[in-house]
C-alpha beads as a LAMMPS data file, in Angstrom:
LAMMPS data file: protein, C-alpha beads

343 atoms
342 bonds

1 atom types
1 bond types

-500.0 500.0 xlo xhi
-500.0 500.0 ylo yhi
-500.0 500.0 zlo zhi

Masses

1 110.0

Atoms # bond

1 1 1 -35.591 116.521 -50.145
2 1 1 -32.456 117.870 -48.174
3 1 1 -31.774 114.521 -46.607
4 1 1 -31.467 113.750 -50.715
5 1 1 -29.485 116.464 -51.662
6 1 1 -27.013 115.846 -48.901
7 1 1 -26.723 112.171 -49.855
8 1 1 -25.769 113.398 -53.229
9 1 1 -23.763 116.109 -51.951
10 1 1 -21.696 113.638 -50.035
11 1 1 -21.633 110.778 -53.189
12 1 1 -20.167 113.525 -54.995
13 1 1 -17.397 114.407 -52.562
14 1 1 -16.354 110.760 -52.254
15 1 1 -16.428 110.251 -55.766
16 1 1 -14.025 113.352 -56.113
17 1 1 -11.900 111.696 -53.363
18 1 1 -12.051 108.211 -55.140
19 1 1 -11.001 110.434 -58.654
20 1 1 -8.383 112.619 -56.822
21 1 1 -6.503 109.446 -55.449
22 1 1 -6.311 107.495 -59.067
23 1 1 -5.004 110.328 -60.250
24 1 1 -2.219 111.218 -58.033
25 1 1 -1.479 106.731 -57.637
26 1 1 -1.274 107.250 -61.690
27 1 1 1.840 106.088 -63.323
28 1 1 2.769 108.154 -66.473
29 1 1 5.393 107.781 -68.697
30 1 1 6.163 110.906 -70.904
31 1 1 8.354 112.213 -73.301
32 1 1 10.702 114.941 -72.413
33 1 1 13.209 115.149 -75.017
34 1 1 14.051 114.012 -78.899
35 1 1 17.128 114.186 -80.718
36 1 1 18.074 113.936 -84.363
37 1 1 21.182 111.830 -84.474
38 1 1 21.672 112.286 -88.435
39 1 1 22.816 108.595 -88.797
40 1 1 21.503 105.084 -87.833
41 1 1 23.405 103.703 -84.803
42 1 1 22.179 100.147 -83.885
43 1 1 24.394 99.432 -80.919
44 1 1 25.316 102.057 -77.923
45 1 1 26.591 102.014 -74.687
46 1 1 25.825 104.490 -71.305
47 1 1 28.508 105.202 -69.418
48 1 1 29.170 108.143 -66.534
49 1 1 26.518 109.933 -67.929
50 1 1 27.283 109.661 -71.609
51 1 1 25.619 107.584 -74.438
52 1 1 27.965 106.743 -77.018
53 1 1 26.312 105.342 -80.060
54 1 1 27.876 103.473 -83.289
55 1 1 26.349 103.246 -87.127
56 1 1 28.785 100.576 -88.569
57 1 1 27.922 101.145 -91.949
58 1 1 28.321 104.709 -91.951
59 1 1 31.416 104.302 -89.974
60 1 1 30.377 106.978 -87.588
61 1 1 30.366 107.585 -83.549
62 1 1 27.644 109.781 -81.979
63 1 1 28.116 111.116 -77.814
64 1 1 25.174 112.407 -76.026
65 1 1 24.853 114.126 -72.660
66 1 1 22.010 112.897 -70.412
67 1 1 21.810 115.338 -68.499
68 1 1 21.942 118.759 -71.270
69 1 1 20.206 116.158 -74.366
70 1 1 22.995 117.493 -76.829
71 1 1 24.890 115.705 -78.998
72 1 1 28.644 116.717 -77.753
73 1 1 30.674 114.781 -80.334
74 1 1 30.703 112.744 -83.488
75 1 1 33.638 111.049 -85.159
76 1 1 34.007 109.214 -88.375
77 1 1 36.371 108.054 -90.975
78 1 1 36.263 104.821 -89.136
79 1 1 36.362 101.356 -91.453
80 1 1 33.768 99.366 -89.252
81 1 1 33.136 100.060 -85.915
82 1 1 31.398 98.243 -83.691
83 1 1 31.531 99.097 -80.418
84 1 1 32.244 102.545 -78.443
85 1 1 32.458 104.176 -74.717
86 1 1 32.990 107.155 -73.093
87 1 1 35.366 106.187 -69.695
88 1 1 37.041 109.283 -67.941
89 1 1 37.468 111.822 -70.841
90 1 1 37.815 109.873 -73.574
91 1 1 36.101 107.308 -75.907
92 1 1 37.248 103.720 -76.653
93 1 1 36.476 102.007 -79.855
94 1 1 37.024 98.534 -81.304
95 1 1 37.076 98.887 -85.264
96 1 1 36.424 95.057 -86.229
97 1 1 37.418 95.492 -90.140
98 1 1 40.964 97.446 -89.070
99 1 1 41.339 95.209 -85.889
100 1 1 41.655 97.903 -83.625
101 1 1 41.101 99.082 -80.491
102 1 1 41.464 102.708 -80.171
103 1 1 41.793 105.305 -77.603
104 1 1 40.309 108.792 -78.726
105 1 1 40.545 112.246 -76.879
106 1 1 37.541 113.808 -76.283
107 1 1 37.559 115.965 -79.212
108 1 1 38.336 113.068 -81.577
109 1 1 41.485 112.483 -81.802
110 1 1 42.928 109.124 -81.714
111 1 1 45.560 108.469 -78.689
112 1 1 46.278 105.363 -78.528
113 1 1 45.665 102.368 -80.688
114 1 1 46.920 98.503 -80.498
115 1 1 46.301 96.242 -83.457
116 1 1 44.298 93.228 -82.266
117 1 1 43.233 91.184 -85.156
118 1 1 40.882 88.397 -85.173
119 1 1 37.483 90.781 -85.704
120 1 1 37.251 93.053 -82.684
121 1 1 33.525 93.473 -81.290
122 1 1 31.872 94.046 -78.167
123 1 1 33.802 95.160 -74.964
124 1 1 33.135 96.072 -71.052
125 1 1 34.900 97.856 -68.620
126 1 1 35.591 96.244 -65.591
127 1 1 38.496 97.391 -62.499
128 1 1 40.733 99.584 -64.878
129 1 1 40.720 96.730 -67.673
130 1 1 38.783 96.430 -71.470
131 1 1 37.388 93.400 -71.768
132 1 1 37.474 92.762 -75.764
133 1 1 35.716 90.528 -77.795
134 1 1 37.704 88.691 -80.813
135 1 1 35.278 87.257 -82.322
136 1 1 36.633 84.733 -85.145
137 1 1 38.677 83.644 -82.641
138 1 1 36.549 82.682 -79.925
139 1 1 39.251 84.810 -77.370
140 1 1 38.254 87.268 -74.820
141 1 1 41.200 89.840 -73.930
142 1 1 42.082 91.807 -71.389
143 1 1 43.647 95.624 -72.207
144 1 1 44.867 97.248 -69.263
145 1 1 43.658 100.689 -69.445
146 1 1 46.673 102.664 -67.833
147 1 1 49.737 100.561 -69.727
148 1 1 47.102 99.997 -72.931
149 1 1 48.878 96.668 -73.171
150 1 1 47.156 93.194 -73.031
151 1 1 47.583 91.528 -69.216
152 1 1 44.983 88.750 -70.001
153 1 1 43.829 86.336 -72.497
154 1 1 41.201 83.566 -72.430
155 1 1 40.630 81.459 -75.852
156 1 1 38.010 79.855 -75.392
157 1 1 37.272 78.803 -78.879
158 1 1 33.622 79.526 -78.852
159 1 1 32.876 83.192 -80.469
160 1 1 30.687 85.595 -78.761
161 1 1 29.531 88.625 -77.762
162 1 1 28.055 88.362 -74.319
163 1 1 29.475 88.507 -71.250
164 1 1 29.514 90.229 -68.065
165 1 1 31.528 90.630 -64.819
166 1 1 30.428 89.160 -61.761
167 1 1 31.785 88.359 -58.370
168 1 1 33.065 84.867 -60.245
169 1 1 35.115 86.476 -62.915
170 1 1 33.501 87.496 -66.067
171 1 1 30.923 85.192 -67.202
172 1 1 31.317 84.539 -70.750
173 1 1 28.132 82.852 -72.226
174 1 1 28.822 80.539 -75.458
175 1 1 26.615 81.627 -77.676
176 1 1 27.446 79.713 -80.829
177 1 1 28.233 76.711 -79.092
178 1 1 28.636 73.269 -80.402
179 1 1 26.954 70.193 -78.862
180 1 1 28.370 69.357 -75.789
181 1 1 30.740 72.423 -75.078
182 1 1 30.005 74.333 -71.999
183 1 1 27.503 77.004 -71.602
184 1 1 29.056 79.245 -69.592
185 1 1 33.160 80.326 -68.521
186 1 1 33.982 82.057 -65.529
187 1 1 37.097 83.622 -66.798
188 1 1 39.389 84.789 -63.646
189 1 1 42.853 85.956 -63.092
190 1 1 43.983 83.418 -66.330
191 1 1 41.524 80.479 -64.796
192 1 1 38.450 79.296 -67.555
193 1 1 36.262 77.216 -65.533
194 1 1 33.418 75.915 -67.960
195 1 1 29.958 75.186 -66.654
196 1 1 27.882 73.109 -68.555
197 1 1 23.813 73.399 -68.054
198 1 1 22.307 71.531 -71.632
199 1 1 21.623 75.277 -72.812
200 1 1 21.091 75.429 -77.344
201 1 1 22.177 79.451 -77.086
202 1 1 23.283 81.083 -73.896
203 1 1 22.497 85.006 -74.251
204 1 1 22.240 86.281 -71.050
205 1 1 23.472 85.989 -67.046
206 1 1 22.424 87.807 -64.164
207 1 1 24.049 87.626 -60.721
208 1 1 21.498 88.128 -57.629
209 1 1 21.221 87.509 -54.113
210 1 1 20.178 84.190 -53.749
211 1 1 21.880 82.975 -56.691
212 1 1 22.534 83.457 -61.038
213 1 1 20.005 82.749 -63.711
214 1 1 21.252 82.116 -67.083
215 1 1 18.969 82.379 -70.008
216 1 1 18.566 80.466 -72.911
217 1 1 17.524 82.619 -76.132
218 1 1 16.632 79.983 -78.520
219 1 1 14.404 77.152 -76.526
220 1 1 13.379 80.031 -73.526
221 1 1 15.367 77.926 -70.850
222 1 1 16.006 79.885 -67.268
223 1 1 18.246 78.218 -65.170
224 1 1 19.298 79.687 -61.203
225 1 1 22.176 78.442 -60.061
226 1 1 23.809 78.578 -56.794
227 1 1 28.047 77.901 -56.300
228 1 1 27.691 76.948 -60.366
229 1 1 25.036 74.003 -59.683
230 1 1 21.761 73.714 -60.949
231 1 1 18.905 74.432 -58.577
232 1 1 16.032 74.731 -61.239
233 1 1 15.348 75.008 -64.512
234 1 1 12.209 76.615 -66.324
235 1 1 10.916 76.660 -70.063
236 1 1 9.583 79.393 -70.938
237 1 1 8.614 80.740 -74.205
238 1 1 10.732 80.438 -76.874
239 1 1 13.389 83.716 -78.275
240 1 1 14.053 85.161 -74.836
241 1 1 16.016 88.053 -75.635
242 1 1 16.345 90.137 -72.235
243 1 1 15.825 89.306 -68.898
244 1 1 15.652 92.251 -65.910
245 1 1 15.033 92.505 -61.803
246 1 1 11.441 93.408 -61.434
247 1 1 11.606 93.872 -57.684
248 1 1 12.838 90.267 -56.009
249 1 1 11.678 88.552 -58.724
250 1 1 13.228 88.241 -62.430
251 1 1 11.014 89.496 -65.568
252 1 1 11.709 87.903 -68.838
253 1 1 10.539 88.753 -72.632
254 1 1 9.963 87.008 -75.642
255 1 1 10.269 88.048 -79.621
256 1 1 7.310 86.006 -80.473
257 1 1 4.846 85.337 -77.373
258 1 1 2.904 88.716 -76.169
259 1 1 4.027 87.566 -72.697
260 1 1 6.199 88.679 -70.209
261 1 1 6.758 85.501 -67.506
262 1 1 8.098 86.447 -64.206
263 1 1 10.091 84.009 -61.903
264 1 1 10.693 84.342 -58.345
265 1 1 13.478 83.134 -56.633
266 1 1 12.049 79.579 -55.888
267 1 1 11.271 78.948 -59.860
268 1 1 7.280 79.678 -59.497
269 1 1 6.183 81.429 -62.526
270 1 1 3.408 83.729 -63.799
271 1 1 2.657 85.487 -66.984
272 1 1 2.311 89.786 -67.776
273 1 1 0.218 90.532 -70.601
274 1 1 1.563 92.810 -72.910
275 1 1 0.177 93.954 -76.451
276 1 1 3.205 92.910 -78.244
277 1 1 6.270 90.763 -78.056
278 1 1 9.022 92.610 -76.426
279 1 1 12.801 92.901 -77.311
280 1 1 14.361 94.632 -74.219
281 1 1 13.458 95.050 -70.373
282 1 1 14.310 97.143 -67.535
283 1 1 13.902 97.920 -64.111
284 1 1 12.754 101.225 -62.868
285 1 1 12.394 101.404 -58.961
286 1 1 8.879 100.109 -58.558
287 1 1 8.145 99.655 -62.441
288 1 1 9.122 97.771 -65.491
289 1 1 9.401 99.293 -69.071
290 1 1 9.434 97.081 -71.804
291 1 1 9.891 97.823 -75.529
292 1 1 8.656 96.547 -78.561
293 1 1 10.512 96.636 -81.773
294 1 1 7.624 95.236 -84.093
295 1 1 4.878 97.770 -82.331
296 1 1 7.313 100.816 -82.023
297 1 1 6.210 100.960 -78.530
298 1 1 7.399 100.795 -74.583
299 1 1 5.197 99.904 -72.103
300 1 1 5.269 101.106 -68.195
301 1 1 4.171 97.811 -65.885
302 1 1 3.320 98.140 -62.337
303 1 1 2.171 95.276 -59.883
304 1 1 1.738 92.972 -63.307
305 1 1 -0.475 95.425 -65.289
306 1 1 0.127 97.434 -68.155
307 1 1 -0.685 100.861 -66.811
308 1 1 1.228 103.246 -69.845
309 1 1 1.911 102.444 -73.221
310 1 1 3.690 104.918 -75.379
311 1 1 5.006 105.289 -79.169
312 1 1 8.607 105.351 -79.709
313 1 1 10.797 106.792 -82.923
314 1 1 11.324 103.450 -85.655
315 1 1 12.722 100.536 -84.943
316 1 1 13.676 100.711 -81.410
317 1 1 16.256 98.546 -80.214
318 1 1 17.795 99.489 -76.655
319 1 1 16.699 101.319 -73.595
320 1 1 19.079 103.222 -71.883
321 1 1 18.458 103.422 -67.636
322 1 1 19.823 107.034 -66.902
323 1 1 18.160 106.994 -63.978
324 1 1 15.741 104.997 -61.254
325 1 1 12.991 107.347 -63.216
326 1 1 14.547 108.355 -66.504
327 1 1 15.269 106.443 -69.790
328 1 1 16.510 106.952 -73.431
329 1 1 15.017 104.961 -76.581
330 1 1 17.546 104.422 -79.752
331 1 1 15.052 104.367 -82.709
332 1 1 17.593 103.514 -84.953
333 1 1 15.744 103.364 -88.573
334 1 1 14.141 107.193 -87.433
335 1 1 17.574 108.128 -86.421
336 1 1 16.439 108.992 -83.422
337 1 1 17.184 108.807 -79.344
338 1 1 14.265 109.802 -77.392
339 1 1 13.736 110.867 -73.984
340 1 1 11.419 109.651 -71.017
341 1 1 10.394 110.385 -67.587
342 1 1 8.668 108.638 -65.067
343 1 1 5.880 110.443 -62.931

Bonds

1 1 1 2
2 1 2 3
3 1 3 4
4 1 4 5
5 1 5 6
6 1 6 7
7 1 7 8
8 1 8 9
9 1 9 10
10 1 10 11
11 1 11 12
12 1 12 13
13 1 13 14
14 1 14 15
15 1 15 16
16 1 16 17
17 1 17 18
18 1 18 19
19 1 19 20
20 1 20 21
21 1 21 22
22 1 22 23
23 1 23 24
24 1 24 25
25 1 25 26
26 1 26 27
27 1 27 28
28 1 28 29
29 1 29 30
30 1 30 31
31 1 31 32
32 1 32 33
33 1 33 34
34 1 34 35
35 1 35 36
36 1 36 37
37 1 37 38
38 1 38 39
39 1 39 40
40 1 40 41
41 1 41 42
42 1 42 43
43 1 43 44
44 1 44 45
45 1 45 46
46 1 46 47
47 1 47 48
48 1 48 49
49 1 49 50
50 1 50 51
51 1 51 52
52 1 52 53
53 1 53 54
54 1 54 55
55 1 55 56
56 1 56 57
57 1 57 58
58 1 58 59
59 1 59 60
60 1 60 61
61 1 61 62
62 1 62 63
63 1 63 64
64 1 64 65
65 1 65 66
66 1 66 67
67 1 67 68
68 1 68 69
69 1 69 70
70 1 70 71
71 1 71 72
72 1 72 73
73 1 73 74
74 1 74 75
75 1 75 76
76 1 76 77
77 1 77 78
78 1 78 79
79 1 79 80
80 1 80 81
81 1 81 82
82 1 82 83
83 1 83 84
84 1 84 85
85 1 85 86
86 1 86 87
87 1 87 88
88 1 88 89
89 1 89 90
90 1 90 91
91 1 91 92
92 1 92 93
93 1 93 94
94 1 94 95
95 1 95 96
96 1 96 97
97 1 97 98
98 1 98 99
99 1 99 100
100 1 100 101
101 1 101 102
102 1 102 103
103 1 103 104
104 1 104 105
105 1 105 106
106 1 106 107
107 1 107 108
108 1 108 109
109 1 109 110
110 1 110 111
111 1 111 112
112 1 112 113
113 1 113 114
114 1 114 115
115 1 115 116
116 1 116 117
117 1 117 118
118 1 118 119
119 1 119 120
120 1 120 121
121 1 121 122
122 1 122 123
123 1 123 124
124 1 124 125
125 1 125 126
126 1 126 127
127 1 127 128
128 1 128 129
129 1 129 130
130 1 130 131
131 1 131 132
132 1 132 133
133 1 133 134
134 1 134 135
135 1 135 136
136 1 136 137
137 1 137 138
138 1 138 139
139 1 139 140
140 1 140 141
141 1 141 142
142 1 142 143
143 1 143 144
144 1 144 145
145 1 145 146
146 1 146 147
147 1 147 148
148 1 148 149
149 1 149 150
150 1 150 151
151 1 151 152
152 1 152 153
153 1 153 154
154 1 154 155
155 1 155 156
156 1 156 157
157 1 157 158
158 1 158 159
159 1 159 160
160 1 160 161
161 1 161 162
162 1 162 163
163 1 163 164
164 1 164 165
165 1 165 166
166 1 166 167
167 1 167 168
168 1 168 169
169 1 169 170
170 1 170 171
171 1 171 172
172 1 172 173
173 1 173 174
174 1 174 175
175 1 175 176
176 1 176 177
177 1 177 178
178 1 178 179
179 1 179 180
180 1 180 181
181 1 181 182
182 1 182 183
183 1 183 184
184 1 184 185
185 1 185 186
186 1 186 187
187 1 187 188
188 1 188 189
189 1 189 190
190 1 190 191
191 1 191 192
192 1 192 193
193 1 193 194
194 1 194 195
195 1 195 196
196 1 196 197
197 1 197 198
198 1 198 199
199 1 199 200
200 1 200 201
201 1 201 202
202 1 202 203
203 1 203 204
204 1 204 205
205 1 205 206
206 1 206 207
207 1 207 208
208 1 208 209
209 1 209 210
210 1 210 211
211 1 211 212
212 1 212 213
213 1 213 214
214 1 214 215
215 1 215 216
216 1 216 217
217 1 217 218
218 1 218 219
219 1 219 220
220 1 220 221
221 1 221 222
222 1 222 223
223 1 223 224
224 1 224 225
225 1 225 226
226 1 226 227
227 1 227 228
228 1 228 229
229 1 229 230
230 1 230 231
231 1 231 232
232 1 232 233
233 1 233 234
234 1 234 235
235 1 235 236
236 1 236 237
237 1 237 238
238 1 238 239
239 1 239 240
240 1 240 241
241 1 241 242
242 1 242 243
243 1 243 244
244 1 244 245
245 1 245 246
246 1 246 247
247 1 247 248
248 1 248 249
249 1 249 250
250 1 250 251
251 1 251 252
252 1 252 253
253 1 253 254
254 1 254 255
255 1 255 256
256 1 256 257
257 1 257 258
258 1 258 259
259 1 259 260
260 1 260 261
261 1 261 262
262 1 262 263
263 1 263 264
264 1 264 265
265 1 265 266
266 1 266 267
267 1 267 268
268 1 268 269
269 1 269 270
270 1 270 271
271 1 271 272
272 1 272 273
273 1 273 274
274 1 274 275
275 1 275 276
276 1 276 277
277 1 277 278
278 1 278 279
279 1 279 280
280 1 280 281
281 1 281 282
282 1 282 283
283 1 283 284
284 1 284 285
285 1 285 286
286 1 286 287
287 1 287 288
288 1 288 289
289 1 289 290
290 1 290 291
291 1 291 292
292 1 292 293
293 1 293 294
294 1 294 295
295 1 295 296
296 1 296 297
297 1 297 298
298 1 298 299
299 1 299 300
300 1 300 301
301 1 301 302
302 1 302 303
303 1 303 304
304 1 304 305
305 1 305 306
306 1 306 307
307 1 307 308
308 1 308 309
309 1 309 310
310 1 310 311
311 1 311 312
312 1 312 313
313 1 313 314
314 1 314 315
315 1 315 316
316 1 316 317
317 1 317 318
318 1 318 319
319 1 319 320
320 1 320 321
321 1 321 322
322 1 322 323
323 1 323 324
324 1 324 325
325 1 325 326
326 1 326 327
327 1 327 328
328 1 328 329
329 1 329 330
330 1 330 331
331 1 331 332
332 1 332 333
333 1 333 334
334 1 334 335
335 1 335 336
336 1 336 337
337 1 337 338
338 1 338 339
339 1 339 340
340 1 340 341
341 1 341 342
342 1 342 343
């Protein structure tokens, strides 16, 4: 009988052992904080520790610290703006229906302005310049911050919205290409170098280590190249929105397959799982969070599994990386920008 009771005296210790260590190996993402933004942005930027948010029809700009979760500024009285960021002490704006890019203190008012035309949109920042979007026209320029005047110009007669700075020059991806115009620019110091790669509608480019993958939103293409030649090519599904790091490897969604396909550097794929199709991806030291518009959901991903799934405000459309554990959720039909932390 004692031989017994010690056998179950020790099953019971290992199984509190076996318990203890899921437990404390447990990922866990949780809400921390949730703010009432008191419009409906739908595009935002996060920039030295600011998010700067736009609703376009409501012709409003919304700021939020990271670190305090406040809101510390709001301006309106805009005609259409589209695009906004917070760079040292003040916020930048393009207002597309005015044609304006515009310089604004950080209590609002408006600094500096030049008169662009030609539908401003979407801009970066990049070494002390604004890269703008003019979007009828197909032109990418180039506003010196310090002199506020335009030093570069690149018309390259395809209009879009996406591009990105790499060590090439900013990559500007043709979205609403024509058959037979290139896929890519590299846009440097004046130079356009077009790349062409058979792509239907170029949406995003990441640069990595062994080489840049370019991803094609309607047909699902990934291409890596390597000096601007292809070395492979992959289909995967179709409406590949957003494409992320996921350690050495590269982690792409879908807006219609419930699959997340990851692709290592040599073009081997496999396949993630995930409840729902997923609009946005991002890296998060060991983990990947992905969010679903049409569930209202994000979901934390470790070594390919779903381990954490949690609800989100409505309509979620971008996750903000504060930090290697830390991200923000714009719910923009709630209104919202939530909060979480990962333990």
């Amino acid at each position: 009988m004692e031989g017994i009771q010690h056998l179950r005296y020790k099953l019971g210790i290992a199984a509190l052992l076996v318990s203890l260590t899921i437990l404390l190996n447990a990922a866990k993402i949780l809400e921390i904080a949730r703010i009432n933004l008191g419009v409906n942005p739908m595009r935002g930027t996060i920039n030295e520790g600011v998010i700067t948010l736009v609703d376009s029809l409501k012709g409003t700009i919304v700021a939020v610290n990271v670190k305090t979760k406040k809101i510390i500024a709001r301006f309106s009285g805009f005609s259409y703006p589209v695009w906004g960021m917070y760079v040292d002490g003040n916020w930048y704006i393009t207002d597309m229906f005015e044609g304006k890019f515009l310089e604004l203190s950080f209590s609002g008012q408006a600094k500096r302005w030049i008169v662009l035309g030609g539908d401003p949109t979407v801009f970066i920042y990049h070494q002390g310049v604004f890269y703008v979007s003019l979007f009828s026209q197909g032109t990418l320029i180039g506003i010196d911050k310090q002199s506020f005047r335009i030093v570069e110009r690149y018309r390259t007669g395809i209009s879009s919205t996406y591009f990105t700075p790499t060590s090439k020059g900013i990559a500007y991806l043709c979205y609403w290409k024509n058959e037979g115009e290139p896929d890519v620019y590299y846009l440097h110091y004046g130079s356009m170098n077009p790349i062409y790669l058979g792509l239907s509608r170029p949406l995003r480019y990441l640069e990595g280590a062994s080489g840049d993958y370019v991803l094609d939103y309607k047909n699902g293409w990934l291409v890596k190249l390597v000096k601007g030649k292809i070395v492979w090519k992959r289909n995967l599904p179709d409406f590949a929105y957003d494409l992320s790091f996921y350690g050495t490897d590269i982690a792409i969604g879908s807006l219609v397959s419930p699959v997340i396909s990851v692709v290592d550097k040599n073009g081997n794929v496999r396949k993630i799982d995930v409840p729902h199709p997923v609009l946005c991806l991002e890296e998060f030291g060991a983990y990947l969070v992905a969010l679903s518009v049409e569930a209202e959901e994000i979901y934390l991903i470790k070594d390919d599994e779903v381990v954490e799934t949690r609800k989100t405000g409505k309509y979620p459309l971008k996750i903000f990386k504060i930090s290697e554990n830390e991200l923000a959720i714009l719910c923009s039909d709630s209104g919202e920008l939530v909060f979480y932390k990962i333990f």
